[in-house]
C-alpha positions, 0 to 999 in steps of 0.5 A: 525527522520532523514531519508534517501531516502531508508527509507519505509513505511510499511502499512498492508492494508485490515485487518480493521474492518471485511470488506476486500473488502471494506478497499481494494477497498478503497486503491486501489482507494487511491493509484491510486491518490499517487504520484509516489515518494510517491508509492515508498515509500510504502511496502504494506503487503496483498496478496490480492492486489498482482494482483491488483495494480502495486507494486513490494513491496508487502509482 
């Protein structure tokens, strides 16, 4: 797959397994190790982490 550098990954996160607030504290706690080129990458879907975490892609 041959990608250019607009290309976004687009992840759904807190839905897991009946549990949100865990699966969120444990991406919040993943995201704060990301790269930043990694960070701009990701379109993250959850309303949730919309006054958690400094993202400007969240759905």
């Amino acid at each position: 797959m041959r990608l250019d550098g607009t290309a976004k990954v687009q992840i759904r996160v807190g839905e897991a397994y009946g549990n949100k607030i865990e699966a969120l504290t444990r991406f919040v706690r993943t995201y704060s190790v990301f790269d930043n080129a990694i960070r701009r990458k990701l379109v993250i879907e959850n309303v949730y982490l919309c006054n958690v975490l400094p993202i400007s892609s969240i759905y």
